[in-house]
C-alpha positions as CSV (number, residue, x, y, z in Angstrom):
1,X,-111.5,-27.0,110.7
2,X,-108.6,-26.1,112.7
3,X,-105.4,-25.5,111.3
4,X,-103.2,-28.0,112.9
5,X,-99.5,-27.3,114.1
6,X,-96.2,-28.2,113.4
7,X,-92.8,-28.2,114.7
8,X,-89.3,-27.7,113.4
9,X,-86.3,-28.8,114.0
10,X,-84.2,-25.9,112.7
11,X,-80.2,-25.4,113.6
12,X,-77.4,-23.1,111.7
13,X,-74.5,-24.6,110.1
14,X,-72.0,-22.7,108.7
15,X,-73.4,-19.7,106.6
16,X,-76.8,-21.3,106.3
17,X,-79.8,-22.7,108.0
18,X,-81.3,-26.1,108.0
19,X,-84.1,-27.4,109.4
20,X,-86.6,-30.4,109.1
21,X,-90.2,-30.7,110.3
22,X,-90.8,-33.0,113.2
23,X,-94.2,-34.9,112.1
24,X,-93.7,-34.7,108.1
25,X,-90.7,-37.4,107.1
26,X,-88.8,-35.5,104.0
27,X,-90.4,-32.1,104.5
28,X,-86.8,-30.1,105.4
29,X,-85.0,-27.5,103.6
30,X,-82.4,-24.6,103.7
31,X,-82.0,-21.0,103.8
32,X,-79.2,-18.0,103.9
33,X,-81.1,-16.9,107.0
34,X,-83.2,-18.0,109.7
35,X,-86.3,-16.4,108.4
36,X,-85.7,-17.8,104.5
37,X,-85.5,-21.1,106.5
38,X,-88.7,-21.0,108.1
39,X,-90.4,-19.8,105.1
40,X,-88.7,-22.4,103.2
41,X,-90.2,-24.6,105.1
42,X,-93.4,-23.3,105.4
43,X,-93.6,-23.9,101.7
44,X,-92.4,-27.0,101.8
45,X,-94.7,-28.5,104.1
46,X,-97.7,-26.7,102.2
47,X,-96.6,-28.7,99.2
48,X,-96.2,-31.9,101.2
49,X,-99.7,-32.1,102.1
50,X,-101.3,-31.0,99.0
51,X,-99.5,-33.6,97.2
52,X,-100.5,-36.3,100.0
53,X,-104.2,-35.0,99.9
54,X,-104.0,-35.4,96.1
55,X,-102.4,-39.0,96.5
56,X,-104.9,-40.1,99.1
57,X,-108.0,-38.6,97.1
58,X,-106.8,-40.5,93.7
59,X,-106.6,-43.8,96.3
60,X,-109.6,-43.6,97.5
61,X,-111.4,-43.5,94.0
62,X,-115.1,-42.1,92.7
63,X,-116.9,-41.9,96.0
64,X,-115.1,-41.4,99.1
65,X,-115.5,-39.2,102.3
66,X,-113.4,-36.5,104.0
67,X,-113.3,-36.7,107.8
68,X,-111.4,-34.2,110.0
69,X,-109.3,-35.8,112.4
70,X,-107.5,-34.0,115.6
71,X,-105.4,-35.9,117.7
């Protein structure tokens, strides 16, 4: 399955750097630098979609299939 791609919105402000990502709603965070930021948010995101995956699997019930999806 591919790995799919995602953007960031990232600007500095003051001493530190925010960003967001584009296609997650509430994935964002902070950093001292631009690189914390970015892995920040890296992180983030990876934690975003394992906790959706786990929400959707738990919704889905007993007996449900997986279907990879590009768009």
């Amino acid at each position: 399955m591919l790995t799919p791609n995602y953007n960031a919105v990232i600007r500095q402000d003051g001493e530190w750097w925010i960003g967001w990502i584009e296609e997650v709603p509430g994935v964002n965070s902070q950093g001292a630098t631009r690189d914390e930021l970015i892995d920040n948010l890296r992180e983030a995101l990876s934690e975003a979609i394992e906790l959706n995956r786990e929400d959707a699997r738990k919704a889905a019930g007993a007996v449900y299939e997986e279907v990879a999806i590009q768009p």
